[in-house]
LOTI-371479 format. One line per 3 residues: number of its first residue (from 1); their letters; for each residue x, y, z of N, C-alpha, C. Coordinates in Angstrom, 3 decimals. Layout:
<nodes>
NUM	A	X Y Z X Y Z X Y Z; ...
</nodes>
This chain:
<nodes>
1	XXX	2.215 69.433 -49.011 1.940 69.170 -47.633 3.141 69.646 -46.832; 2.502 70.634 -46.018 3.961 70.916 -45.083 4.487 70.169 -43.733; 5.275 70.420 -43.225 6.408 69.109 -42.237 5.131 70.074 -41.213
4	XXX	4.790 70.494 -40.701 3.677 69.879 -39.599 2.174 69.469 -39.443; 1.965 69.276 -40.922 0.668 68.125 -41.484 1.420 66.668 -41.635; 2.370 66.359 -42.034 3.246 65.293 -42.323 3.177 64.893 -40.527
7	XXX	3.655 65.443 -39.837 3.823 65.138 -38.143 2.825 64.889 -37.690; 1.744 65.700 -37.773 0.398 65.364 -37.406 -0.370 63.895 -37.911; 0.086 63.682 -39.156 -0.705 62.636 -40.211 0.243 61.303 -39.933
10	XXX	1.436 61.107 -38.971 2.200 60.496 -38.357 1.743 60.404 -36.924; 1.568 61.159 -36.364 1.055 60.505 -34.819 -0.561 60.105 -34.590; -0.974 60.790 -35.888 -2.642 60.003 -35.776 -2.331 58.664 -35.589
13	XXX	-1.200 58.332 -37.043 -1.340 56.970 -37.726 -0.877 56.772 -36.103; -0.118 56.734 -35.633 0.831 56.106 -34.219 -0.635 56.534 -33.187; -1.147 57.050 -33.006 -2.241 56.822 -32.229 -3.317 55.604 -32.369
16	XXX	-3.537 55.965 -33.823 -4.619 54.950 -34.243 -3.406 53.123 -33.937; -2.498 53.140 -34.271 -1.961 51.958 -33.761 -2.076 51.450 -32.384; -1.701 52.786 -31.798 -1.748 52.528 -30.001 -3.595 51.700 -29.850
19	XXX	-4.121 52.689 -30.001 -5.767 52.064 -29.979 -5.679 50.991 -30.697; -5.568 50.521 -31.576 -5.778 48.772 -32.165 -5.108 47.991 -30.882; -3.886 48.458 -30.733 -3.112 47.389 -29.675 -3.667 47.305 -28.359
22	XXX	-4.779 48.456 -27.642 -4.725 48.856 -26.717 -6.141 47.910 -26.462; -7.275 47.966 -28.186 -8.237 47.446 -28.246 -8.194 45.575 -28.433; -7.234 45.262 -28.991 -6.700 43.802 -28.528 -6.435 43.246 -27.784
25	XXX	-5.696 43.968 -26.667 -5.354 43.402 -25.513 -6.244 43.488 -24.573; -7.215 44.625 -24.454 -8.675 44.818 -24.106 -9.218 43.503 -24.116; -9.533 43.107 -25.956 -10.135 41.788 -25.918 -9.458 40.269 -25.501
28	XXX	-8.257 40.590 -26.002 -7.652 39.189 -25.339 -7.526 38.953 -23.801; -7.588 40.302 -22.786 -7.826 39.999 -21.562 -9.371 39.471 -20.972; -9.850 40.252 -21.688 -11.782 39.580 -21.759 -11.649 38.122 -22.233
31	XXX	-11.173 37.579 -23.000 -11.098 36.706 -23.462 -10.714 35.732 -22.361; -9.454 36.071 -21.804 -8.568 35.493 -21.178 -9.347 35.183 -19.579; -10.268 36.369 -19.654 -10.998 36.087 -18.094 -12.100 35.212 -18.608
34	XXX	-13.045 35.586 -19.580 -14.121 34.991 -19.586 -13.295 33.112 -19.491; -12.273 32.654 -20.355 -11.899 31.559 -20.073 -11.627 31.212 -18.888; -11.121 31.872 -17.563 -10.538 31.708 -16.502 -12.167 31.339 -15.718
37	XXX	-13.047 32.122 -16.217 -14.302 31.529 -14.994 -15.189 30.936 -15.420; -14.683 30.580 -16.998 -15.283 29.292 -17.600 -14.782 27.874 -16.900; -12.737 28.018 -16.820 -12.117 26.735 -16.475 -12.307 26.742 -14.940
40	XXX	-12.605 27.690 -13.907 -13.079 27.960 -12.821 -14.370 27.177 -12.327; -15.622 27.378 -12.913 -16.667 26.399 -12.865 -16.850 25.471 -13.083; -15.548 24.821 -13.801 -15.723 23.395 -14.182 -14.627 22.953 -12.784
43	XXX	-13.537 23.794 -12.738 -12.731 23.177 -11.330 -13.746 22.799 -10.101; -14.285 24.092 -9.855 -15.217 23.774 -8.580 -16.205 22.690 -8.786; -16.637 22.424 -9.832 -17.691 21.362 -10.092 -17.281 20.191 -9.775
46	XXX	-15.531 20.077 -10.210 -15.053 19.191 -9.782 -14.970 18.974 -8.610; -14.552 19.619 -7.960 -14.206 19.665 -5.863 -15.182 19.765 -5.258; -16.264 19.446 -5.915 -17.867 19.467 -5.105 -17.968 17.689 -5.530
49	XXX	-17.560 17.118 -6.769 -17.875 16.486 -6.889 -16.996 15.456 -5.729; -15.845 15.874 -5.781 -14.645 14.862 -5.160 -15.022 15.272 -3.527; -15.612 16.065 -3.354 -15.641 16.138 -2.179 -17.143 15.571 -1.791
52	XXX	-18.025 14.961 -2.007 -19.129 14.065 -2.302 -18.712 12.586 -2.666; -17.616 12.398 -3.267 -17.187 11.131 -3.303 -16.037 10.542 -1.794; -15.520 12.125 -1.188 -14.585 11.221 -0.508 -15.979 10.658 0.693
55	XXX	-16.985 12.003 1.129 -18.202 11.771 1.935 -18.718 10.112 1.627; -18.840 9.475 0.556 -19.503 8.533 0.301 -18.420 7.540 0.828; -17.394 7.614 0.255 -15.868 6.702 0.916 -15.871 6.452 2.404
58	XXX	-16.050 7.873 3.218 -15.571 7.584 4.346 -17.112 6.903 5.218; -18.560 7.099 4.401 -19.144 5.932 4.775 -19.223 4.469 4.207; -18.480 4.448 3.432 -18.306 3.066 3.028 -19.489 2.721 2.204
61	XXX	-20.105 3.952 1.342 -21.088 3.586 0.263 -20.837 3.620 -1.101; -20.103 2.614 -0.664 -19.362 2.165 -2.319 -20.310 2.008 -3.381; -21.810 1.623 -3.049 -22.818 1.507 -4.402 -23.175 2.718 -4.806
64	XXX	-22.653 4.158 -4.418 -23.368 4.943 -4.684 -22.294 5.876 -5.339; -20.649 5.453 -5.327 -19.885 6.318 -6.061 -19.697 6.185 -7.716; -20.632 5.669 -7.738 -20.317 5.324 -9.718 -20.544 6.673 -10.472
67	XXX	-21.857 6.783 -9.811 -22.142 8.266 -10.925 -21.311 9.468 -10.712; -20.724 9.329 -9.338 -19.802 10.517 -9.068 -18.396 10.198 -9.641; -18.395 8.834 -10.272 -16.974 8.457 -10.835 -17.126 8.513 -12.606
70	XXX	-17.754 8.922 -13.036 -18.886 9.008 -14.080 -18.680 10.596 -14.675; -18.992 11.071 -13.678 -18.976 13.097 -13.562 -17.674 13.521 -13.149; -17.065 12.891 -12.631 -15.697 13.198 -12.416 -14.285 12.983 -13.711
73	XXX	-14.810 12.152 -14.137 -14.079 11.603 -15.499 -14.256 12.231 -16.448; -15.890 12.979 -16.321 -16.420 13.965 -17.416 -15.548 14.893 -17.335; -15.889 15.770 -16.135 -15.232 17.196 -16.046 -13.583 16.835 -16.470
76	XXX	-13.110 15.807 -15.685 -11.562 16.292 -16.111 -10.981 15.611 -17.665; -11.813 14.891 -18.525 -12.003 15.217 -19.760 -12.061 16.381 -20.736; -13.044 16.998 -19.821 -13.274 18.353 -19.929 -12.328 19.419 -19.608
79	XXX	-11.557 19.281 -18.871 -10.661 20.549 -18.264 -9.371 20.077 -19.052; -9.242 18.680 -19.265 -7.578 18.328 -20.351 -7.901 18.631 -21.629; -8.985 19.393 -22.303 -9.240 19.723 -23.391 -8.540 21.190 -23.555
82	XXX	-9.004 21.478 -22.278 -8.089 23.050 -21.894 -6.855 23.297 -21.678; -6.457 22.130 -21.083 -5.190 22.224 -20.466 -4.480 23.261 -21.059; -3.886 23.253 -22.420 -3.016 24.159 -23.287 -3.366 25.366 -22.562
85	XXX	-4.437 26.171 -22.369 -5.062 27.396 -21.917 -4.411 27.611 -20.600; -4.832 26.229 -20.056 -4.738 26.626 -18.733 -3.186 27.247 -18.235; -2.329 25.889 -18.523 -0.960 26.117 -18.516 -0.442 27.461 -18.979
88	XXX	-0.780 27.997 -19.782 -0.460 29.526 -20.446 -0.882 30.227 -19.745; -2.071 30.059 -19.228 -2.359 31.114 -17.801 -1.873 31.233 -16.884; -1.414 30.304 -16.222 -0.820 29.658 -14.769 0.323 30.433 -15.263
91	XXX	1.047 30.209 -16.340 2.275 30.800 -16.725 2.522 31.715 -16.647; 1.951 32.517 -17.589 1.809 34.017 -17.607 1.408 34.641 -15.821; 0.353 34.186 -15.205 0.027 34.468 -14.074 1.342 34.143 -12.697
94	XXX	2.543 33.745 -13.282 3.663 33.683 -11.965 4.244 35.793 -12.349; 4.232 35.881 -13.751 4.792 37.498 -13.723 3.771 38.216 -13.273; 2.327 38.317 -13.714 2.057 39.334 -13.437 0.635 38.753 -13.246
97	XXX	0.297 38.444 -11.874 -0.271 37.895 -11.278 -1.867 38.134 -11.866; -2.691 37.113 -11.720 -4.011 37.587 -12.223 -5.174 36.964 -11.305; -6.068 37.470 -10.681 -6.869 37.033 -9.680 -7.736 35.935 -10.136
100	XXX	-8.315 35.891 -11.416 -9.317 34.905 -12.037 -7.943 33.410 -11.849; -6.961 33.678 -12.666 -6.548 32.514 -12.590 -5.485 32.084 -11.785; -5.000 33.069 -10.822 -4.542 32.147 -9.205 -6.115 31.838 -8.400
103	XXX	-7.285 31.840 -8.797 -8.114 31.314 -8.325 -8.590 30.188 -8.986; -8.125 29.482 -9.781 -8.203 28.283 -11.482 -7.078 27.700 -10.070; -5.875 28.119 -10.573 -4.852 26.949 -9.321 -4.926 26.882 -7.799
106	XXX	-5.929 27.928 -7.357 -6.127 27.193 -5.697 -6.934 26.254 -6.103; -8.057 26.227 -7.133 -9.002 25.271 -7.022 -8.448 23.796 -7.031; -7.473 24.251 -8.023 -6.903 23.118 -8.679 -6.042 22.211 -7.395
109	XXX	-5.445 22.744 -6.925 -4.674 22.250 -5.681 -5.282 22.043 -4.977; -6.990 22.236 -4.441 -7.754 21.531 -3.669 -8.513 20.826 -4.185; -8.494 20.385 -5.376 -8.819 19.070 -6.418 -7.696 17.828 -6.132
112	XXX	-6.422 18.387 -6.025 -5.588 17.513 -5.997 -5.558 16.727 -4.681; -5.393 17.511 -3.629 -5.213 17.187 -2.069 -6.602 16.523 -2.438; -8.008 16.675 -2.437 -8.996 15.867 -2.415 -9.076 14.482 -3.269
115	XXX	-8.303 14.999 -4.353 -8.115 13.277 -4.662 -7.183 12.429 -4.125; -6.243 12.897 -3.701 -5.225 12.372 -2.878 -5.905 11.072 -1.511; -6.379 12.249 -0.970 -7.345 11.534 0.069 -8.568 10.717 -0.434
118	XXX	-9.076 10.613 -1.293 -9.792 9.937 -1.917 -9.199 8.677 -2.347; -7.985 9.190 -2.726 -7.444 7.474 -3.139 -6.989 7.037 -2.147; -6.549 7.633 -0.814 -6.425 6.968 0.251 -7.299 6.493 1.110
121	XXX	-8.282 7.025 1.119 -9.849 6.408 1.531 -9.745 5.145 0.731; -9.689 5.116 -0.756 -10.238 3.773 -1.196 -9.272 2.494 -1.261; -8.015 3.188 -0.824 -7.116 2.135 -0.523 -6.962 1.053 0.654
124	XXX	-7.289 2.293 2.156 -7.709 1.634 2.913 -9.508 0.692 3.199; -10.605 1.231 2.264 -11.338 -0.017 2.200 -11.013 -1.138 1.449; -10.386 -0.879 0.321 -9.734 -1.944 -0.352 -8.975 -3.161 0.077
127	XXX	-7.936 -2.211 1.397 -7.812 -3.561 2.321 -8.421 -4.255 3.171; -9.474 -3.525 3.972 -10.423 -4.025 4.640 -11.113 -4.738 3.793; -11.547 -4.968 2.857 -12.170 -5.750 1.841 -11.112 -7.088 1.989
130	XXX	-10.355 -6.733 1.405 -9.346 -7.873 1.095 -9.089 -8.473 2.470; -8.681 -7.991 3.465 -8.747 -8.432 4.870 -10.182 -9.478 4.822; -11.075 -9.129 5.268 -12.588 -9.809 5.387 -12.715 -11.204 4.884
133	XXX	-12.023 -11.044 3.651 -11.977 -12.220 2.688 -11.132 -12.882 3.301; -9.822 -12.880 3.368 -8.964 -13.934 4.217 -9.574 -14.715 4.914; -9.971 -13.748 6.068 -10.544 -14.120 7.065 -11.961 -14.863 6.951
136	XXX	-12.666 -14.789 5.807 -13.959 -15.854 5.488 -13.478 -17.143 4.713; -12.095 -16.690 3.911 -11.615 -17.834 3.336 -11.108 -19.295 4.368; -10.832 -18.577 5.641 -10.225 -19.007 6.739 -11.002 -20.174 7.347
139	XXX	-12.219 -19.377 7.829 -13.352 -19.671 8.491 -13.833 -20.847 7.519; -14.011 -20.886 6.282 -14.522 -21.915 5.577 -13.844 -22.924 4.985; -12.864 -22.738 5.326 -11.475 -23.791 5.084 -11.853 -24.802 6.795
142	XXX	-11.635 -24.069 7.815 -11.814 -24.690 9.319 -13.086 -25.417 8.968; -13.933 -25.271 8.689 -15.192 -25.796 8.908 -15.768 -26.294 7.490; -15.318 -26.973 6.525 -15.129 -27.582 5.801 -16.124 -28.426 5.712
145	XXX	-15.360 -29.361 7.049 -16.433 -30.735 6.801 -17.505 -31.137 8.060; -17.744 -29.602 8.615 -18.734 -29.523 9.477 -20.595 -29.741 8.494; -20.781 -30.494 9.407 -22.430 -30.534 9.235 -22.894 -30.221 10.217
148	XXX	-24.731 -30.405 9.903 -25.279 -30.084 11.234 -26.056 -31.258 11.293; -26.590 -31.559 12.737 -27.281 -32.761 12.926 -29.099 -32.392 12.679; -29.859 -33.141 12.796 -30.948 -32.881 12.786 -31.639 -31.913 13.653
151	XXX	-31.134 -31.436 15.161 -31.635 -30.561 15.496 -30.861 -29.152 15.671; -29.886 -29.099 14.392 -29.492 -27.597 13.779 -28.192 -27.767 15.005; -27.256 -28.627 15.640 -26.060 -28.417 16.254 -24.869 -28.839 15.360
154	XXX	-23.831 -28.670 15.524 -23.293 -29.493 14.531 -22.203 -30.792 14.777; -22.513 -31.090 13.962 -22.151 -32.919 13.745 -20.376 -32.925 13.114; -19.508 -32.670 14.454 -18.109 -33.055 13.797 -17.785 -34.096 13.186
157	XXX	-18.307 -34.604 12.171 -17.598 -35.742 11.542 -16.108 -35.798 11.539; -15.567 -36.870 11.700 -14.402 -37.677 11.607 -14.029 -38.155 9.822; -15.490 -38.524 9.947 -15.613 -39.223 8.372 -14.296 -38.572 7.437
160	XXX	-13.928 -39.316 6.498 -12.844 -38.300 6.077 -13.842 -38.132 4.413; -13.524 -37.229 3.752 -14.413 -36.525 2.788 -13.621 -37.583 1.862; -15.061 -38.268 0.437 -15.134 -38.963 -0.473 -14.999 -38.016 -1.657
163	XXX	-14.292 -38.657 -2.713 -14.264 -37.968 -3.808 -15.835 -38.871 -4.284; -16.096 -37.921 -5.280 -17.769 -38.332 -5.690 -17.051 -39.440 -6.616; -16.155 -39.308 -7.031 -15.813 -40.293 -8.419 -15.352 -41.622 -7.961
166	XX	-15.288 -41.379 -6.660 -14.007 -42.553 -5.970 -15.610 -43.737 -5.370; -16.630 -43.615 -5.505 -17.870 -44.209 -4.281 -17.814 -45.546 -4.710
</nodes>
């Protein structure tokens, strides 16, 4: 074999390498997207969902956020299964930027701000709740030992209240 079959039978081999590497990274970027608008549809699913729960919050239909607290717990069950992925993307995506997954972290950051406000929605009914109560605890403490008379007015007794055990 002479030195320019030897050269030739050397840059195939170095070609045929280039193509394996060229055909891997091919697939690991396919890979890498098809995951990005896999973890993508589950983000938005989420921020549809949170954004349906803060709607229910800010009417004060607290009987109706269960199932959205239900589906919300799902998905991000679902997305911390990924996490490892995700983080490696986000990562990789500060050098050399990638559109599928700086669109994974806007979502993500308007997941966050929406839960944010979500827990501040439910903080402030939480006190209004708790407020209400005082204030009925109040009311029924004052009026204790109010009755009413026979024609539905009420009868301030003086009487001072009997223990049942004491008669």
């Amino acid at each position: 074999m002479n030195e320019q079959s030897r050269r030739h039978d050397r840059s195939t081999g170095t070609d045929a390498n280039a193509n394996a590497n060229a055909n891997a990274n091919a697939n690991a970027n396919a890979n890498a997207n098809a995951n990005a608008n896999m973890i993508l549809a589950q983000v938005t699913e989420l921020e549809e969902v949170l954004g349906q729960e803060q709607e229910l919050l800010r009417k004060a239909a607290i009987d109706n956020v269960q199932p959205l607290l239900d589906k919300r717990q799902q998905l991000l069950e679902s997305l911390a299964a990924t996490q490892h992925v995700i983080a490696a993307a986000l990562d990789a995506s500060v050098e050399n930027p990638d559109d599928e997954w700086m669109a994974v972290n806007d979502a993500l950051q308007r997941c966050r701000e929406l839960n944010n406000q979500n827990h501040a929605l439910a903080r402030v009914g939480q006190q209004n709740i708790e407020q209400s109560l005082v204030l009925l605890r109040e009311l029924a403490s004052d009026h204790a030992g109010d009755t009413y008379d026979e024609k539905g007015g009420r009868n301030h007794s003086n009487r001072r209240r009997r223990d049942i055990g004491i008669a």
